[in-house]
Each structure stands twice: as C-alpha cells, then as structure tokens.
N, C-alpha and C positions, 0 to 999 in steps of 0.2 A: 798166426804165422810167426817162427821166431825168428833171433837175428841171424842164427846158421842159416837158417831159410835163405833170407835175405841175401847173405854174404856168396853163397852157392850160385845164385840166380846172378847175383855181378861178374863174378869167374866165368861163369859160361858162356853174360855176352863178349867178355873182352875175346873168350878165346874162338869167338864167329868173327871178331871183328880181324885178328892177327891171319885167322885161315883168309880171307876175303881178299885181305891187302895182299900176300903170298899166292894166291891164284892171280889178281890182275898182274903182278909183277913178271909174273911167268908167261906170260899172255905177251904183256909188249915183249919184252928180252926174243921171244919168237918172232915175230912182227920185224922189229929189226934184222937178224938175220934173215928173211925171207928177205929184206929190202936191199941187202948187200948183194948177195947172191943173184938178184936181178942184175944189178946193176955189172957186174964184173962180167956176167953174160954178154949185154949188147953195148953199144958205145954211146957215148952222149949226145944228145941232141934236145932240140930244143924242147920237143915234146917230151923228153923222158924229164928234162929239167922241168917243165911244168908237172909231170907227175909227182916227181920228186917234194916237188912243195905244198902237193896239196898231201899225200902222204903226210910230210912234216905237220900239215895243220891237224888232219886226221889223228895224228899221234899224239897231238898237243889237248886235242878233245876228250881223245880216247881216257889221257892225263887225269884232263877236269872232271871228266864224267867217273873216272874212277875213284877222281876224290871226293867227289858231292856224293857218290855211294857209298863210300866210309862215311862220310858225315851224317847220311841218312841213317847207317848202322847204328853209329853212336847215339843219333838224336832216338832211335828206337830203343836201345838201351836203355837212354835216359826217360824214355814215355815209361819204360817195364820198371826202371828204380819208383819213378813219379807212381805209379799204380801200387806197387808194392809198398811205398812209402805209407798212400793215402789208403786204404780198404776201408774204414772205417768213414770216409765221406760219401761213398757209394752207398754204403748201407745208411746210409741219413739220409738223402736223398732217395735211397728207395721205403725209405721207411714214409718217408714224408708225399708220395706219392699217391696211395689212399686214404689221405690226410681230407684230399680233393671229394670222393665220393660221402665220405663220410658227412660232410658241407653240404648236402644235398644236392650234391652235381652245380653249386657256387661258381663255376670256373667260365673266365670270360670265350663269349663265345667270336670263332674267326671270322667277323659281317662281311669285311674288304676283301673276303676270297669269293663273295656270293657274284656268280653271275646271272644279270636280269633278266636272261632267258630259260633260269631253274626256278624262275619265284613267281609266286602269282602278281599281274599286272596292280598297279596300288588302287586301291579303293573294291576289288573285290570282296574282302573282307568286309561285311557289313552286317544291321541286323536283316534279318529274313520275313521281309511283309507276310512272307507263306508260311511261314513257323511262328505259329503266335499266338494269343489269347484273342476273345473279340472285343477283351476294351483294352489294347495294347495298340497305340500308335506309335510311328518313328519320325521320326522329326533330327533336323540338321544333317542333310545329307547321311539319313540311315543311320544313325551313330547316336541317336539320345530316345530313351524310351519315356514313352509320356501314354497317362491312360484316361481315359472318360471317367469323369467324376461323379456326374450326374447320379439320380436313382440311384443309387447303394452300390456303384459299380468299383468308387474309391475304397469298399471294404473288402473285392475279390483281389486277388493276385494277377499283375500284369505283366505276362511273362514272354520274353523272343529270343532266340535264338542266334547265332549268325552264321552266317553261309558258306564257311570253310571250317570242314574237322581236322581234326588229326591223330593217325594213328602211329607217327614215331618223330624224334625230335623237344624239341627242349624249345616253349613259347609260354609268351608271357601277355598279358592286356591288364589294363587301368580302366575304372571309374569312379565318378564323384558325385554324390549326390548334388540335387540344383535345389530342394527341397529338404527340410527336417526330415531326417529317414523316418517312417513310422515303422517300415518293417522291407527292407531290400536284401536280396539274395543274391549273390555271385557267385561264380565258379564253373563244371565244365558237365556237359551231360551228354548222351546220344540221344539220337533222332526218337527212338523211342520211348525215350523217356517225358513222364507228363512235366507241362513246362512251369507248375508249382515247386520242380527241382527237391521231390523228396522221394523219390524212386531209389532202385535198388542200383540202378549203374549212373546216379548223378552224386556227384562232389561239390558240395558248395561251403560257403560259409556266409552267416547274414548279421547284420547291425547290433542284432541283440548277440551277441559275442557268441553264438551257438555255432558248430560244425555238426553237419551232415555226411554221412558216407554208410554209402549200401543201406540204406534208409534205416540206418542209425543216429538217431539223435545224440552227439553231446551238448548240454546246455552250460553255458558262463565261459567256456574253455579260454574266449578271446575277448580283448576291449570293447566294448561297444563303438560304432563311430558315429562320426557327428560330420554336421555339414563340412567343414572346411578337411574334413580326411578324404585322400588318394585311397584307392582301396586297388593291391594289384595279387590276383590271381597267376600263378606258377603252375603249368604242367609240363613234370619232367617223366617223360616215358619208359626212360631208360633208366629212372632211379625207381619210376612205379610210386609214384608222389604228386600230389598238390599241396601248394602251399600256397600261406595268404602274406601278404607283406601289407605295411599298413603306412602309407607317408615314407615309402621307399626301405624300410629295415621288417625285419621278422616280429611278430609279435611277442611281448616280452614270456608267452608259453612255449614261442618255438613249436605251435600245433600244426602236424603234416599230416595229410591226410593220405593214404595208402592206399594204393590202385589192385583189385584184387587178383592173384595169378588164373583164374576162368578166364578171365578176359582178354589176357596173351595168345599170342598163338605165331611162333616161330621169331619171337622179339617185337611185336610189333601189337598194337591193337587190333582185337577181330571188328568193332564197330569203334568209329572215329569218334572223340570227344568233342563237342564241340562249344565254343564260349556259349554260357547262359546267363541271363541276369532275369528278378522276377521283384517285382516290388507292388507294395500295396499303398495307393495312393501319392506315391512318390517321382518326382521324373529324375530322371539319370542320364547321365551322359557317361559313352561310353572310345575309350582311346584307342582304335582299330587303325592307328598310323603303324610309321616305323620308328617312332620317339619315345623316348617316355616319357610323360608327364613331371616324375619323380625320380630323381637317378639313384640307382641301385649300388651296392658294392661290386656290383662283377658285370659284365654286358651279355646282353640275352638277345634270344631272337624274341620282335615281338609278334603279334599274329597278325599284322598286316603284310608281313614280308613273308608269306610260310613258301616253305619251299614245297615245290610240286612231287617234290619222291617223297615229302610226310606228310601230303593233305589230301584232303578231296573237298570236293563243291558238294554240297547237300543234292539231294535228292528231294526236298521237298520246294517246288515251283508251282510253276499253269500249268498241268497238263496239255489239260483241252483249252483247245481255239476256239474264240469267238468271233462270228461275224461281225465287220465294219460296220454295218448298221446297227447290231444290237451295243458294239463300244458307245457309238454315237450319241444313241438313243439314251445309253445310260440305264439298260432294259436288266433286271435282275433275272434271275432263272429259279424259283421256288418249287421243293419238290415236295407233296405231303405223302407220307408212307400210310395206307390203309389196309387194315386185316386186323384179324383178333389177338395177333403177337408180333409186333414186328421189329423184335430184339434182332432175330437174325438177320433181316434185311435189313437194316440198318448198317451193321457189320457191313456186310458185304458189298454196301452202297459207297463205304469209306473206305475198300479196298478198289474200287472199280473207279472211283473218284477220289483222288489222295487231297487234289484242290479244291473240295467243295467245302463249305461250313457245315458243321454237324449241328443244329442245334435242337437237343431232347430234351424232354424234362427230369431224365433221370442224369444225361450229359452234366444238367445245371445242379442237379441236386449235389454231385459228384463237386463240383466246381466248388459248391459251395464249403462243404466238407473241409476240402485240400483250403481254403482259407482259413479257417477256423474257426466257420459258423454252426451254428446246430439251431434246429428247431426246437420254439416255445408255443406252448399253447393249452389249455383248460381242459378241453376235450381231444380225446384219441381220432384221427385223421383231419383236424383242423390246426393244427399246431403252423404256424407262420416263420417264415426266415428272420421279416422285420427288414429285408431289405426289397425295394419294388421291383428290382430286377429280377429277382427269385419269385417275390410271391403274385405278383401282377406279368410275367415277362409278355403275355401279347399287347401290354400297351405299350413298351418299353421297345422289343427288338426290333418290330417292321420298321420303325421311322431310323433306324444306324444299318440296314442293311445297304450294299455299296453297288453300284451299277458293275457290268460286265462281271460278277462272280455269282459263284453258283452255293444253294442252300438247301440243307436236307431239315426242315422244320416241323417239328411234332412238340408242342409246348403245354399244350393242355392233359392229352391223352395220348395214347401208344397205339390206338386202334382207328382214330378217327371213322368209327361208322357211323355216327348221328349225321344226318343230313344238316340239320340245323346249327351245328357246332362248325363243320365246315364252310358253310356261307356264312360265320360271324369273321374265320382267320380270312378269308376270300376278300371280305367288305374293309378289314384293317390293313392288307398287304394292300390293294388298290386305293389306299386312301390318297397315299402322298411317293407312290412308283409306277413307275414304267414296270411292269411284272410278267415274268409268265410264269405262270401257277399249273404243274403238272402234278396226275397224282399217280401214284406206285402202288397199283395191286398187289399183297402177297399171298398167294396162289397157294401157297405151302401150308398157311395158318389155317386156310380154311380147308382144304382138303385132311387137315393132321387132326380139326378139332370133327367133321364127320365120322374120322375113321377111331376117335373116343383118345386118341395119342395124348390130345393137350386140353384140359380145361379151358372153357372161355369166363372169361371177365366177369365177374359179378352185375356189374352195373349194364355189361350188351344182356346179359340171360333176360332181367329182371322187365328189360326192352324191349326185347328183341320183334315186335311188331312197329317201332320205328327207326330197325338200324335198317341201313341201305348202302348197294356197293356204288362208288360215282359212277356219272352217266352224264353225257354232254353237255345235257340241258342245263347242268347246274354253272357250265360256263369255265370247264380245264380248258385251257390250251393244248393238252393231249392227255391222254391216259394209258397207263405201259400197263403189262403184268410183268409179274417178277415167278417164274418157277422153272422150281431143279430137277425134277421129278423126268419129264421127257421133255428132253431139250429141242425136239424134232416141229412140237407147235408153235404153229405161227401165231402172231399177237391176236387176232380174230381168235383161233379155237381155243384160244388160254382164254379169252375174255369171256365166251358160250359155258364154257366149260368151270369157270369160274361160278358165274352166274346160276347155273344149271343146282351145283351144289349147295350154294348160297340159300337160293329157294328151296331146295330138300332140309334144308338143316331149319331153316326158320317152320315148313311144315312138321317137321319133328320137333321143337319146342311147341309147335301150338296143338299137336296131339297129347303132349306131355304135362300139360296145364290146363289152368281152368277152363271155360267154355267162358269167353266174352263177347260173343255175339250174339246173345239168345236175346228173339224175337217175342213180345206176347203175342196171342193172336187174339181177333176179335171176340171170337166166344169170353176167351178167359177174360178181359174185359169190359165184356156187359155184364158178367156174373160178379164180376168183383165190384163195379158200380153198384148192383143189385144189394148188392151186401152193405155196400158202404149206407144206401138210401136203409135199410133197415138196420143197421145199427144205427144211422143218424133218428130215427123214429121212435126205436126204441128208447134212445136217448132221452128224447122229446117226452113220453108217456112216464119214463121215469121220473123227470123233472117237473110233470107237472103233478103227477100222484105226491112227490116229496112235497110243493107246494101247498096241496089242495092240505094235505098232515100238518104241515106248518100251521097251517092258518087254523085249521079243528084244535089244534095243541094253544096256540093263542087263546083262542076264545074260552077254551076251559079253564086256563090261568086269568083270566078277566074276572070270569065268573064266581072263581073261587075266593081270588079277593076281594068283590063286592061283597060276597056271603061272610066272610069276614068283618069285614070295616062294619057291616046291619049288626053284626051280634054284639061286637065289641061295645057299640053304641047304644043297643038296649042295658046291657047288663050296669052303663054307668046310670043310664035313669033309675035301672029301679035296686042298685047297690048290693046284690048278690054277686056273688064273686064264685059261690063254690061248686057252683056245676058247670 
C-alpha cells in the first residue's frame, strides 16, 4: 500500500465525517421550526411549557448524541488511519499463529472453562484389574503396577492398561519408576492390542531409549531413564502425535511419534487409545490425577480429568455374575477344553467369555516370545524356556489362580484325551481351592477328523486304545459339548452323538493296525512245550556225546605222551639217537 493510498483513504473519511455533521444540522434547524409553528398555533400553558422543556432537553440530547457520532466517525477514521498505518503487524501475528501447531499443539490448555459435569468423576481413570497380564498386580489405589517375582515370572512382561481411552482431545499422564528399570514401557495402545505394547496400533517408548510405532522398532532414538526420572507420555489427536517428555521438557531428539491416517475417521479416533505401561520385573507408579508430577512448559489436560465427548470407559470388565456363595466360598470356575484340536474353541471361548483367563500352552509359548525369551536345548522337541513358569507351568499356575473368576486351562496339551493326564490337572487344581472343574467337548474336532478334514495328533494315533472322552465318574462338575454344525441339539444328543463317533473312529484305527489281542490257544501251547522238551533233550544228547568225545580225546593225549616220556627214556639208556 502506498502513501497516495493512504492520503485517499484520509480524504474520504473527513469528507463522511463533513456529510454527517451537515445532515444532523439539517435535521435540528427542522425540528425547530416544527417547534415554533406549534407554538404560534395554541396558547401557552402550563403543559405546553412543560413540553416545551422536555423538547429543549430532547434537543440538548439530540446535540450530544450528534456529537459522540462525529466523535465516533472520527475515532473510526482513526481505527482505518491506525490499520492502514499498521498492515505489517497483522501479518506478524498471523504469521506467528502456526508458529503454535508446528510446537506440536504446545499451547496452554483452557482447564477453568471445564465444567465437572463434562468430565469423568476423579479417580475413574485407573489401571484395569480386567486388562492385564497374569502376573501384573495393582496396588496403591489402582495407580502402581507391580508383578510376581517368583518362578521366572520377573523375566515376562507385566503389562495393564487403564480404563478410560480416547478418541479426540489433547492428554497427558506421568510415571516413575520405584525400582531400577530393567526394561518399562509407556505410552498409548487399543484394547486390541497385546499388552507386551509392540503391536501395530500401540505407541510406546521404553527405558532403553528405543521408540515403537506400528510395530516398528527404533532403537537408541531417546535417553535411557533411570530411577529418579518423571517419564510423561503426550497424546495429541489433533496433531496425530505422541510424545515422550522426560523430567517435564522433550527429549534432547525431540522424537514424536506419528499417529497413522487408517486410524482417523471424520477427526477423531476409530478405536480409543488408551494409557499403557508394561514392565519386566519392575513396579511403577503411575500419575492418573489432575497434577502433574512435573511442570511442563504449557498446561495440558491430564488423563484423570478427560472429558466425556473425548473418552470412553473400556469395554473390558465382569461380564458374567457370580453367585454370593461362590464370591464367599472364594470357589474358582476351571474350564478344560477336550477334542483332537481345540484351537478353534478356545477362540470362541474368549469371545463368549471376554472375563475369563485364557491360559494355553501355546498362549504361554506366545508370552514368552513377546519377552524375549527363546528356547534352548540338545535335542529337537525337548528344548526348555529355563524359566518354571514356561517349563513346569502346572506346578506354578493352580496355586496364583484367584477366587470368583473364571479359567480356560490347557497347559500340558491341546487335546487332553488321556484319562490319566486329566486326573493328574484334577488332583493339582484341588490341591489348595475351592474349584469347579468343568470340561468342554469339541464336537467339531471329532466329527472333522472322521470325515479325513483334520489330521489327529501324532501322540492320540500312536494311543488311541487309551484315549477316552470325560465321563462323570472321573468327578467334572459338569461337562458341555461345544458344536456348530446343528445348533438344534440338545446337550444329551451332542454328548450320544459325540460318543457314537468317538467309538467308530477308535474301531477304525484298530482295523487299521496291528492286531494286539491275539490269544494263543491251548493246542498251540502244548505243541510248543512239546517242542521246547525236545529241543531241551536234544540239547541234553548233544552235550553229553560232546562230553563222552572230550573225554575219548583226553585219554588219547595221555596215552600218547606216556608213549612218549617210554621212548624218550630207552633211547638215553642205550645212547642211540638216530632212529
């Protein structure tokens, strides 16, 4: 903009402000005359004199208010000179305006506009008993993670969750270790995700200075911490970011971790993130107030106050209700899965039950894995964890199982059809609970492996004259079938109907193998005595003929060297030598 510019734009206002004064002045000068012309009309009195005065005041207003409207004119002039003077501070201030996002959404947040009936009540925010690992306990009113030490449990990851996500909004939480870190994880995951926090929609960052996302590992990226560090996690939804602050500032990399756009969906998260921590052998404590521990440059919301239009309450709790007598009692609920395959019902056991404990051995194997154990060993299918809870777990888990919840246990094998294997888990769950021990037919393994669908197990084939399906006597507290096939049977014809098959498939391996029941009969074992007494006789005539030759063979070697020693003896008497 030049100064003609300028000079033009002041001309125009004076000549609004000249028209302005020239229309009011036109306006009273009227007014007046109308007010004479009344007057000359009627005669005076006392009411017209009171009109007359408030007129005069009216006219006195009419004055003022005409001239605070020049003034106002002017003072607008002067706002348009003041704009036109300044252009050049507007565009600084709007330059400096995505100054703000670029900070990673830095910008203090408005807390004293929150009202406490948009926010979750305090102390909702906590960790989640129901989202957890099974050596992951909480402690200090929900808020410090601490795990079983014992048997090699301090070498898995103890990981929980807590109980408000969020899919928009800008939150923040603190923890500290209580313990030398050996290996702690923070940061933000969904419900899906495994709580070792190295999945594809969890964001973490852990002590050895490594950052995770969409289960990409970067390694060293950050400081390592140490006991006396604040460690605070940032999820900014709206920048599509996490970050790690460390003792209240950014790390001196400045590493953010990026939220991917799949996961959007009209601004906002399709599945809520929510705080995670995972540590091995470490307890933690974790900041789920409205404080921070450690003051920040800018003020945040932290995730004890979320507001109820950016959160939700987890979906993972109790389902199912239990009886006051079985709380009382402190009575466990164990469920054992039996059939030649029972991947899928297990599946679908943990979709029907979201509260029960899964615990498999292939569950553990997995467990083990996501810590960072592998097996050692000399020989192929004897290779060992080295840790007791992997390699021994039925002497380990029955005795940490916890009254009023429920467990789906298969520890040794996938199929439990040995009769004898089942009353050793039977004789250890009763050792030291209150238990009820039920067991889950799947109807589906055996029916897929008759019809040639699914191979069976090496170790049932090799058996299979002592696998066996449960049956009362061996002392379930109930026994289900589980099949999808026709939903229309009732538990009796699934159980007949299970059974029925079970016994054709076992007659069909025992047609398909050797004969192990053959009987001799009497004939054949008097003839084979017969036999045995003549080759024992025979025996007897040989050894004694070999004898009787021995001894003929002795006596002729006697004889020969007496005939000997005689000659030898003449020939010195009578000193011949040559014949």
């Amino acid at each position: 903009m030049t100064v003609s510019d300028i000079a033009a734009m002041e001309v125009e206002a004076q000549e609004k402000v000249a028209e302005t004064k020239e229309v009011e002045a036109k306006e009273v000068e009227g007014k007046e005359v109308e007010a004479k012309e009344v007057e000359e009309a009627s005669p005076a009195s006392p009411d017209s004199e009171m009109k007359d005065a408030a007129e005069d005041q009216e006219g006195e207003k009419d004055g003022k208010e005409s001239a605070d409207d020049s003034d106002a004119a002017n003072k607008e002039s002067n706002d348009d000179e003041e704009k036109v003077e300044s252009p050049a501070k507007e565009e600084d201030e709007e330059e400096k305006e995505p100054e703000v996002e670029e900070d990673n959404g830095e910008r203090d947040e408005k807390l004293e506009d929150d009202k406490e009936e948009d926010l979750f009540p305090y102390g909702t925010q906590v960790l989640n008993d129901w989202d957890r690992t099974f050596n992951a306990m909480s402690a200090e009113n929900k808020t410090s993670l601490t795990s079983i030490q014992a048997d090699g449990f301090n070498n898995l990851f103890a990981g929980m969750r807590g109980t408000v996500g969020f899919h928009s909004g800008r939150y923040y939480f603190e923890i500290k270790m209580l313990d030398h870190p050996r290996m702690v994880r923070v940061g933000f995951s969904t419900l899906t995700d495994d709580l070792s926090l190295d999945s594809s929609t969890a964001f973490l960052f852990d002590s050895m200075g490594d950052v995770v996302s969409q289960g990409v590992r970067q390694k060293a990226v950050n400081p390592r911490w140490s006991r006396t560090d604040v460690v605070g996690v940032l999820l900014n939804v709206s920048m599509k970011t996490v970050t790690l602050y460390l003792n209240g500032t950014k790390t001196p990399t400045g590493q953010v971790t990026s939220l991917p756009d799949s996961m959007f969906e009209n601004g906002k998260l399709k599945a809520a993130l929510y705080p995670a921590i995972a540590s091995k052998g470490s307890a933690v404590e974790c900041n789920f107030s409205r404080k921070v521990w450690k003051d920040l440059p800018f003020k945040t919301r932290m995730v004890g106050c979320g507001r109820k239009a950016d959160a939700v309450l987890s979906t993972k709790k109790r389902h199912s209700e239990i009886s006051a007598e079985d709380a009382a009692n402190t009575t466990v609920e164990v469920t054992i899965p039996v059939g030649f395959d029972s991947t899928a019902l297990v599946e679908e056991y943990k979709k029907d039950h979201p509260d029960a404990w899964v615990l498999t051995g292939s569950e553990l194997a997995l467990w083990g894995e996501k810590s960072g154990l592998a097996k050692r060993g000399q020989q192929r299918g004897q290779e060992k964890w080295g840790v007791g809870c992997l390699d021994a777990p039925m002497s380990v888990f029955p005795m940490l199982l916890k009254g009023g919840n429920k467990y789906l246990m298969s520890l040794n094998t996938m199929h439990n059809l040995h009769p004898s294997q089942r009353a050793d888990v039977m004789a250890k769950l009763r050792h030291a609970l209150n238990v009820k021990i039920n067991a889950l037919v799947c109807v589906n393994s055996v029916v897929d492996v008759l019809e040639n669908k699914k191979p069976v197990p090496q170790q049932v084939r090799d058996y299979y004259e002592h696998v066996k399906l449960p049956s009362e006597d061996e002392g379930w507290s109930s026994i289900k079938y589980s099949y999808t096939g026709e939903e229309n049977l009732t538990q009796e014809e699934m159980g007949v109907m299970v059974n029925e098959k079970f016994t054709a498939w076992k007659k069909d391996c025992k047609l398909k193998s050797k004969v192990s029941d053959l009987r001799k009969s009497t004939y054949y074992q008097s003839q084979l005595a017969k036999f045995a007494k003549l080759k024992q006789l025979q025996h007897k005539t040989t050894a004694e003929t070999a004898r009787k030759n021995h001894v003929a063979q002795q006596q002729k070697m006697l004889l020969l060297r007496n005939c000997q020693r005689l000659w030898r003896n003449s020939r010195k008497r009578t000193g011949c030598w040559r014949c």
